[in-house]
Structures are given as C-alpha cells and as structure tokens.
C-alpha positions in Angstrom: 0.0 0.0 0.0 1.2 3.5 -1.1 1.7 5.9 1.5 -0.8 8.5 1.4 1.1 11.3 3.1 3.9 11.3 0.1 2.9 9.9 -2.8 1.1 11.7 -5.6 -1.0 9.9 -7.9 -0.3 10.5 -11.7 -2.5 9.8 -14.6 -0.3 6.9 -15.7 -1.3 5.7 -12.2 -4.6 6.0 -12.8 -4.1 4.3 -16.6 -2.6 1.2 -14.3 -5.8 1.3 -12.4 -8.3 1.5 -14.8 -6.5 -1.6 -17.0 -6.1 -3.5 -14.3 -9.3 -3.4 -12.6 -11.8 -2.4 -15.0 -10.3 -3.1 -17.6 -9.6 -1.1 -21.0 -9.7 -1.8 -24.5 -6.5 -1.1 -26.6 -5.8 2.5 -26.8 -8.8 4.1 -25.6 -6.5 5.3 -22.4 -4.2 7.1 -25.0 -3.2 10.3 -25.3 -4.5 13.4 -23.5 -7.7 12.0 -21.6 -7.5 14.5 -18.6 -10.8 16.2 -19.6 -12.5 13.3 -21.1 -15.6 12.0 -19.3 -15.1 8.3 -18.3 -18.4 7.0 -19.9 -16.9 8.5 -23.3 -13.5 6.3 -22.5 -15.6 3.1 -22.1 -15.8 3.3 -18.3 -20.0 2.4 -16.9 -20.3 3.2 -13.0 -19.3 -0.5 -11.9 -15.7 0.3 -13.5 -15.6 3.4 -11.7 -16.5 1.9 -8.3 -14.0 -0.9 -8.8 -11.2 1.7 -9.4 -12.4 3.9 -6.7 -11.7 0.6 -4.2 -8.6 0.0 -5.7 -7.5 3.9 -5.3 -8.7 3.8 -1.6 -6.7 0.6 -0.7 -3.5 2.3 -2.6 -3.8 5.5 -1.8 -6.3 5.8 1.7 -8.5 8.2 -0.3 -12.1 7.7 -0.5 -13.2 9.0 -4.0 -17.0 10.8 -4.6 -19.4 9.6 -6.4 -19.6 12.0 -9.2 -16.1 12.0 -10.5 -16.7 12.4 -14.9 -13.2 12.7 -15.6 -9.7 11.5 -15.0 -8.8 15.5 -14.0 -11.5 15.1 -11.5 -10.6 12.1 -10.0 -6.9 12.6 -9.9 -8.0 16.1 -8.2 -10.2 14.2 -5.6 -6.8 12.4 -4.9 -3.9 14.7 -4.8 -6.4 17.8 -4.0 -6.5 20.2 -6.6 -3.2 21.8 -7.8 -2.2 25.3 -6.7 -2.9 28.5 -9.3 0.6 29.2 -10.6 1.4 32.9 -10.0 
C-alpha cells in the first residue's frame, strides 16, 4: 500500500488502475484524456466503483461519487493543484 502522506497519484497511475481493474480496451487510455468524461472512455459506473476501491486501498482516499473525468478524479486524490502565479 502506497503511503498517502507522500505519494502523488499520476495519470499513468490512474491508466494502471483502470487496466487492471476495470479493464480497458487497446488504446482508448491514449493520449491526453484529462478532460474526457469516463463513460466516453468506455468506463459504466461499476468500473468506476471498482477503481475507486482499488485507489482507496493504494492511496487511503475515498473517491466521490460523481467523478466524470480522469482531472476530477486525480484532483479528488492529490487535491486540486495550486494557481501558478
């Protein structure tokens, strides 16, 4: 188990997860999919709840219910990034 206090999760961590638990089909992970909602990338709400109990047991984040996109998700997980300036 990663720990929570110093580890960041990255969307190739998040392409792992998806594969591996729900599943993907070649190449729809591809590319720049930060802003893509997950129903467009193949992904029903059992896929999402099987990823979001993988990422809890990893990373000791518990993931909300309405996540639509990879950016959203990997926000509910490493908290939204600061505004550069």
């Amino acid at each position: 188990m990663s720990d929570p206090t110093t580890t960041t999760m990255t969307l190739d961590d998040l392409r792992r997860i998806l594969s591996d638990s729900a599943g993907s089909e070649g190449g729809q992970l591809d590319g720049d999919i930060l802003d893509t909602a997950f129903t467009e990338l193949g992904y029903d709400s059992l896929a999402l709840l099987e990823t979001s109990a993988v990422i809890q047991r990893e990373y000791g984040v518990e993931i909300p219910d309405k996540v639509a996109t990879p950016r959203e998700l990997l926000d509910a997980v490493n908290g939204p990034l600061p505004a550069a300036g």
